[in-house]
KOLNU-158294 format. One record per residue (C-alpha): residue number from 1; residue in one letter; x, y, z. Coordinates in nm, 3 decimals. Example, Ala and Ser with C-alpha at 12.3 -4.5 7.8 and 13.67 -1.06 7.14 Angstrom:
2
+-----+------+---------+---------+---------+
! seq ! type !      c1 !      c2 !      c3 !
+-----+------+---------+---------+---------+
!   1 !    A !   1.230 !  -0.450 !   0.780 !
!   2 !    S !   1.367 !  -0.106 !   0.714 !
+-----+------+---------+---------+---------+
***
This chain:
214
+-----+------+---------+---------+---------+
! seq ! type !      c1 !      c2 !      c3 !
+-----+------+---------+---------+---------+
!   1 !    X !   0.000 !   0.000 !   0.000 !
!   2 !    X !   0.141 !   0.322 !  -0.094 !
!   3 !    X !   0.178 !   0.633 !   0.189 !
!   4 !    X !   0.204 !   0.945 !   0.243 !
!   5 !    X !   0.169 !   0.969 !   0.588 !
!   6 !    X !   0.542 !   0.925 !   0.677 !
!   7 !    X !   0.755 !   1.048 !   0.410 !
!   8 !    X !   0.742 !   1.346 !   0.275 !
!   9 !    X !   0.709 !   1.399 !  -0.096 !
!  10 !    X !   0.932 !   1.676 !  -0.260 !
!  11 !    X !   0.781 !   1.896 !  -0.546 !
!  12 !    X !   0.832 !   1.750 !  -0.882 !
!  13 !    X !   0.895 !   1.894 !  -1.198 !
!  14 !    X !   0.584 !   1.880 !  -1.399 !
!  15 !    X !   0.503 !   1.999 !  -1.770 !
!  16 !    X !   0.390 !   2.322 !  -1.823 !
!  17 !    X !   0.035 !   2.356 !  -1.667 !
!  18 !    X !  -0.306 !   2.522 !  -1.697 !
!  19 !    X !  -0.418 !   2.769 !  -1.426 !
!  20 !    X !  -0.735 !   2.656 !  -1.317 !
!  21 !    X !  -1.085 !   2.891 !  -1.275 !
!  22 !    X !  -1.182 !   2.863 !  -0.876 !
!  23 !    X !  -1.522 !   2.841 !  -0.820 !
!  24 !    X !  -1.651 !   3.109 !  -0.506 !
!  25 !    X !  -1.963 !   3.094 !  -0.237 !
!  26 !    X !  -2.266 !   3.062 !  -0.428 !
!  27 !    X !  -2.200 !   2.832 !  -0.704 !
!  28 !    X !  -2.359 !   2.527 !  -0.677 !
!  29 !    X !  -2.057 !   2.315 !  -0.769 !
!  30 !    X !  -1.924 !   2.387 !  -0.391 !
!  31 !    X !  -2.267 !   2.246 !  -0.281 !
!  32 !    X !  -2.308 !   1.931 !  -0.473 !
!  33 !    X !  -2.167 !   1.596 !  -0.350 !
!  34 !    X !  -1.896 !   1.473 !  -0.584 !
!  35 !    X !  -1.887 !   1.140 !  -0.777 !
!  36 !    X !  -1.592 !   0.897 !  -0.739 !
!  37 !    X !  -1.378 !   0.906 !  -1.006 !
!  38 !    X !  -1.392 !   0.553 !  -1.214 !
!  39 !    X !  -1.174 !   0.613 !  -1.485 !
!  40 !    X !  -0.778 !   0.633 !  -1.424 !
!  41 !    X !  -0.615 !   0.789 !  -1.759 !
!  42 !    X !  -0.438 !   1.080 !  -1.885 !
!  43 !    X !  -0.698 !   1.309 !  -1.852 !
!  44 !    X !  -0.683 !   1.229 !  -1.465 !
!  45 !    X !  -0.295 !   1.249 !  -1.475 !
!  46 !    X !  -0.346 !   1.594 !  -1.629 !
!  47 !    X !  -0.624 !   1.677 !  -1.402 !
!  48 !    X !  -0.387 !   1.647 !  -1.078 !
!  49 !    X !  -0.086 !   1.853 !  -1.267 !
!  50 !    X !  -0.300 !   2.126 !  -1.311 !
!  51 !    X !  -0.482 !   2.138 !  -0.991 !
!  52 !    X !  -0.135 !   2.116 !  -0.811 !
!  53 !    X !  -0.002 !   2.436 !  -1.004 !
!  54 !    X !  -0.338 !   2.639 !  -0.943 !
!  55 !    X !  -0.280 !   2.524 !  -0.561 !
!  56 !    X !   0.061 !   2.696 !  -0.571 !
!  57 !    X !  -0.016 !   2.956 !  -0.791 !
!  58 !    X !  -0.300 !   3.117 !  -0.547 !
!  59 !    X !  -0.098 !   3.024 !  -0.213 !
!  60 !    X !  -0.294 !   2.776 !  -0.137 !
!  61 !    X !  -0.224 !   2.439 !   0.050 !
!  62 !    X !  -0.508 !   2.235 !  -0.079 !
!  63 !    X !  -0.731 !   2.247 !  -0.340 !
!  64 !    X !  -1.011 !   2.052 !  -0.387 !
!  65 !    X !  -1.221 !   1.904 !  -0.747 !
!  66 !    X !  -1.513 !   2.090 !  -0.691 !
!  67 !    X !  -1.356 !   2.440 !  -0.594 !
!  68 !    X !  -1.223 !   2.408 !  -1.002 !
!  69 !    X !  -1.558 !   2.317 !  -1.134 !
!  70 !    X !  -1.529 !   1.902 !  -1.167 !
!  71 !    X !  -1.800 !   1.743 !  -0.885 !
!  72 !    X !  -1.536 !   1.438 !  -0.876 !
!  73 !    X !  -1.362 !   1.292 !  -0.554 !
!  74 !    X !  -1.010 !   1.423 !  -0.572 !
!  75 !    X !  -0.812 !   1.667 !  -0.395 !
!  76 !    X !  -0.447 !   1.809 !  -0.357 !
!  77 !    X !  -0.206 !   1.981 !  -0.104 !
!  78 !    X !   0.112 !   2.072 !  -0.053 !
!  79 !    X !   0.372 !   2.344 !   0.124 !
!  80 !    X !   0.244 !   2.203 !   0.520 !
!  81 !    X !   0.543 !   1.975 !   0.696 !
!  82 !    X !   0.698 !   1.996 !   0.341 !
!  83 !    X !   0.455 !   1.744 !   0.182 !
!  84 !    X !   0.298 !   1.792 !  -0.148 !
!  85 !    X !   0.058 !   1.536 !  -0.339 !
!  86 !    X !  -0.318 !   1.441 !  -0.395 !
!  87 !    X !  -0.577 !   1.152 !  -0.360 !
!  88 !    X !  -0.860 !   0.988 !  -0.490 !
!  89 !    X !  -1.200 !   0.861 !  -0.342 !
!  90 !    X !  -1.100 !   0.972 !   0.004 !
!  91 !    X !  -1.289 !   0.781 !   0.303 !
!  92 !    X !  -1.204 !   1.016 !   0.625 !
!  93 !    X !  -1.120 !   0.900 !   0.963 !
!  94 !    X !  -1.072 !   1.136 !   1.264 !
!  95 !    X !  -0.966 !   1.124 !   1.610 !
!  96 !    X !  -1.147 !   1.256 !   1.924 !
!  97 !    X !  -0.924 !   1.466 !   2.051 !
!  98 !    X !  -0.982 !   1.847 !   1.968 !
!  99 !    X !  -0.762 !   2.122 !   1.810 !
! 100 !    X !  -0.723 !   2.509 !   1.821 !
! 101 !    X !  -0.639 !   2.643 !   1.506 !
! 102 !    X !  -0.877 !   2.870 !   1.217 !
! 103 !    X !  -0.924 !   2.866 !   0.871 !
! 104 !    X !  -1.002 !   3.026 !   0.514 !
! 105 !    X !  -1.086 !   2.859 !   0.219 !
! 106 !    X !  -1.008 !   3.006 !  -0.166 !
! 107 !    X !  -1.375 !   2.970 !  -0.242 !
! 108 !    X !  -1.472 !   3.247 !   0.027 !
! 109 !    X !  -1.238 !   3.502 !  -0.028 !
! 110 !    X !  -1.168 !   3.747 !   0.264 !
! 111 !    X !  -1.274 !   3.527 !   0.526 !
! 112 !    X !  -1.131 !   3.362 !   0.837 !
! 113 !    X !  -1.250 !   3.190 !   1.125 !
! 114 !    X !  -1.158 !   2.945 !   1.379 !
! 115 !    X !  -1.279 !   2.622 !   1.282 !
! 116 !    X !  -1.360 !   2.380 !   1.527 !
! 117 !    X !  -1.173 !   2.007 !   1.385 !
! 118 !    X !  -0.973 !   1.704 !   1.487 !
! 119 !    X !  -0.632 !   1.671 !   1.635 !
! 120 !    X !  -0.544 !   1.379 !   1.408 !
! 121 !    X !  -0.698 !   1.270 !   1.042 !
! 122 !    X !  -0.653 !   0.971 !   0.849 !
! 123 !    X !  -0.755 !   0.963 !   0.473 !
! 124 !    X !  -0.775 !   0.606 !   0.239 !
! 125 !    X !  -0.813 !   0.605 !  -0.087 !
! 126 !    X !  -0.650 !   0.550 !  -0.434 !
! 127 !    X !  -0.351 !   0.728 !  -0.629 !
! 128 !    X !  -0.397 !   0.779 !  -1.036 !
! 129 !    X !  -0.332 !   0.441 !  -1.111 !
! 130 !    X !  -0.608 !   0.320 !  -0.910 !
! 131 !    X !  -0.361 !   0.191 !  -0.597 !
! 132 !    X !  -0.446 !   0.205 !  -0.249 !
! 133 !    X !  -0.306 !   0.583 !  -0.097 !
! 134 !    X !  -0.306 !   0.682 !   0.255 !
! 135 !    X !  -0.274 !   1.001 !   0.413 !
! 136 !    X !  -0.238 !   1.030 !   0.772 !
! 137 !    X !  -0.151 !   1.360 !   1.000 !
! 138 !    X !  -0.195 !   1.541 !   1.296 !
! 139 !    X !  -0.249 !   1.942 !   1.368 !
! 140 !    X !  -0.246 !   2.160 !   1.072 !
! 141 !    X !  -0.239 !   1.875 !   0.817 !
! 142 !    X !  -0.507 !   1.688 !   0.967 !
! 143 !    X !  -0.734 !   1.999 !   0.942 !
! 144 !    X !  -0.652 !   2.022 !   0.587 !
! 145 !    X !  -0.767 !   1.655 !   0.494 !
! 146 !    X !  -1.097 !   1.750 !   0.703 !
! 147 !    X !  -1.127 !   2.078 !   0.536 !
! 148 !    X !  -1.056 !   1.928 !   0.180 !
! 149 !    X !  -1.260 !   1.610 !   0.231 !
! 150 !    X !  -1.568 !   1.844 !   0.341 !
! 151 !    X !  -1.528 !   1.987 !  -0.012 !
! 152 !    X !  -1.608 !   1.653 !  -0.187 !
! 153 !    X !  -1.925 !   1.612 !   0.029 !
! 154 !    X !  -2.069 !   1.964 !  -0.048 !
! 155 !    X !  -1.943 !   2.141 !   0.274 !
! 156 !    X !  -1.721 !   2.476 !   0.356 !
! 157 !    X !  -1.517 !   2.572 !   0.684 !
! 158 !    X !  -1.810 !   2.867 !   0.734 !
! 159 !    X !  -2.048 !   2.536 !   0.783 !
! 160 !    X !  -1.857 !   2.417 !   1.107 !
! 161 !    X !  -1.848 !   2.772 !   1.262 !
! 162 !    X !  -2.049 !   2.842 !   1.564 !
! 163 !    X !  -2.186 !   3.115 !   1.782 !
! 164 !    X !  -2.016 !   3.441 !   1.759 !
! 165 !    X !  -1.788 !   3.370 !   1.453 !
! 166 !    X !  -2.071 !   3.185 !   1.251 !
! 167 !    X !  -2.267 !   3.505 !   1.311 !
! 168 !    X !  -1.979 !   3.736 !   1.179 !
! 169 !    X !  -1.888 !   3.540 !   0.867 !
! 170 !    X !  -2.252 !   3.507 !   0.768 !
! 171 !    X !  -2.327 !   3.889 !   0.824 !
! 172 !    X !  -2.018 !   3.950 !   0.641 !
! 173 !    X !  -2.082 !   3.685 !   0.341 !
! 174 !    X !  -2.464 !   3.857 !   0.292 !
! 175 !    X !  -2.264 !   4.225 !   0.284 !
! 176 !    X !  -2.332 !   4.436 !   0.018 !
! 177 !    X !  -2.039 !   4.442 !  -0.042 !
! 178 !    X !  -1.932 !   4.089 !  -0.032 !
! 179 !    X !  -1.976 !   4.050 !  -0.406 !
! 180 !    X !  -1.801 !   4.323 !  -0.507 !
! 181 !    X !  -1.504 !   4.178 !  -0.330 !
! 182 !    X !  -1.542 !   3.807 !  -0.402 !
! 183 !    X !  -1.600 !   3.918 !  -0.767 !
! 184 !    X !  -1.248 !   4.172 !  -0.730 !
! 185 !    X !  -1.114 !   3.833 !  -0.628 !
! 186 !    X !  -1.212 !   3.657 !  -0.915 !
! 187 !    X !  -1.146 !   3.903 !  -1.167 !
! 188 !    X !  -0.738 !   3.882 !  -1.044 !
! 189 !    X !  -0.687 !   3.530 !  -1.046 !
! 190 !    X !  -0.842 !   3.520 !  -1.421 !
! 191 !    X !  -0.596 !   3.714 !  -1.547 !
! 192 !    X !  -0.382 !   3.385 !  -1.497 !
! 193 !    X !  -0.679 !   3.146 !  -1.576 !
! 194 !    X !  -0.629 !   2.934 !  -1.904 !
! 195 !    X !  -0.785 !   2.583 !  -1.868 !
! 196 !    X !  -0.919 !   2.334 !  -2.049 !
! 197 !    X !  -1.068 !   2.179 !  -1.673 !
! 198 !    X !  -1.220 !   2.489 !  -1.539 !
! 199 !    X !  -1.440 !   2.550 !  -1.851 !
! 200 !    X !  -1.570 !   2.166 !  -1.870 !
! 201 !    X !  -1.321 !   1.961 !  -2.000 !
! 202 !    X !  -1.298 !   1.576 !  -1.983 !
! 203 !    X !  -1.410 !   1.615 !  -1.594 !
! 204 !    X !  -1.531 !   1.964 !  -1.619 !
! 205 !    X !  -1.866 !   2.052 !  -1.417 !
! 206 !    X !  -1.951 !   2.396 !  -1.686 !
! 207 !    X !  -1.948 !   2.716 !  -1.632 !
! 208 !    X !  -0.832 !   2.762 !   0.126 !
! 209 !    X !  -0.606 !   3.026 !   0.460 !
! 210 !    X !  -0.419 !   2.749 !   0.242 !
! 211 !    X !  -0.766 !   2.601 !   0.055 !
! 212 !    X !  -0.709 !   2.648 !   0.319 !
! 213 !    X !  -0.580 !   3.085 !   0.122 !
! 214 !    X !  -0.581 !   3.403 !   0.066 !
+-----+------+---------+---------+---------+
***
């Protein structure tokens, strides 16, 4: 069985790669719960590559499929304990103890919370050639699996808030102004957009701090 849970996996060099459109609060693509991915070809190969260099291109230290567009099972990180890589069909495990920590998420730009999650986080699933993958971490790593793996099941960080923050983020999110700064957001990163995936594609749907981002 291959890990990542132990090892850390060094950046790679990869072709050159297509900046991906990211999807922000409101588009039903972040609500929908995503559909394992079945086929394991070049498309998928590509798929990764690209969502690895949008990652890094908008700070980010996971990504996940729907936040591009593609309702499919798959996310990447990278840039926390120096580990970088992806996974498919993700089952989640968590511990019981509790952690401090907050987050963001690339789909709802300007805002940050403290996010109530697990100490510890385990996820199973498959690499691109359809081979057992585990991912396993504590702290800041485990909140990113939890945070990413929420994505595939139609959830965001500002879903886990409570009391006082939930009530700020949602006063700020239904702002006037909000959409003019979500769409601000937008409007940079597609100055660097060029993708075949985030306009449909051979997964494509149409149309955080970290994905955990700015």
């Amino acid at each position: 069985m291959k890990s990542v849970s132990t090892f850390p996996a060094p950046r790679r060099q990869r072709r050159t790669m297509t900046i991906l459109s990211i999807r922000t609060v409101g588009d039903p693509v972040l609500r929908s719960v995503c559909d394992p991915i079945t086929v394991f070809d070049d498309d998928l190969a590509r798929l990764i590559d690209d969502m690895l260099e949008t990652m890094y291109d908008v700070g980010g230290v996971g990504l996940a499929g729907p936040q591009v567009g593609i309702s499919k099972q798959i996310f990447t990180f990278g840039g926390i304990d120096d580990r970088e890589g992806y996974i498919i069909n993700p089952v989640l495990e968590v511990g019981e103890e509790d952690q401090e920590g907050g987050e963001g998420c690339l789909s709802v730009p300007g805002q940050k919370s403290a996010t109530p999650r697990k100490n510890w986080a385990r996820v199973t699933g498959v690499d691109r050639h359809g081979e057992p993958l585990v991912l396993e971490g504590e702290g800041l790593f485990a909140r990113m699996l939890q945070h990413e793996t929420d994505h595939l099941h139609g959830k965001l960080f500002i879903d886990r808030l409570v009391g006082e923050d939930r009530q700020r983020v949602m006063r700020a999110l239904r702002a006037a102004d909000y959409n003019n700064v979500a769409a601000k957001t937008v409007t940079e990163r597609a100055t660097r957009v060029g993708g075949a995936f985030g306009g449909g594609g051979a997964f494509g749907a149409g149309s955080s701090f970290g994905s955990f981002g700015k």
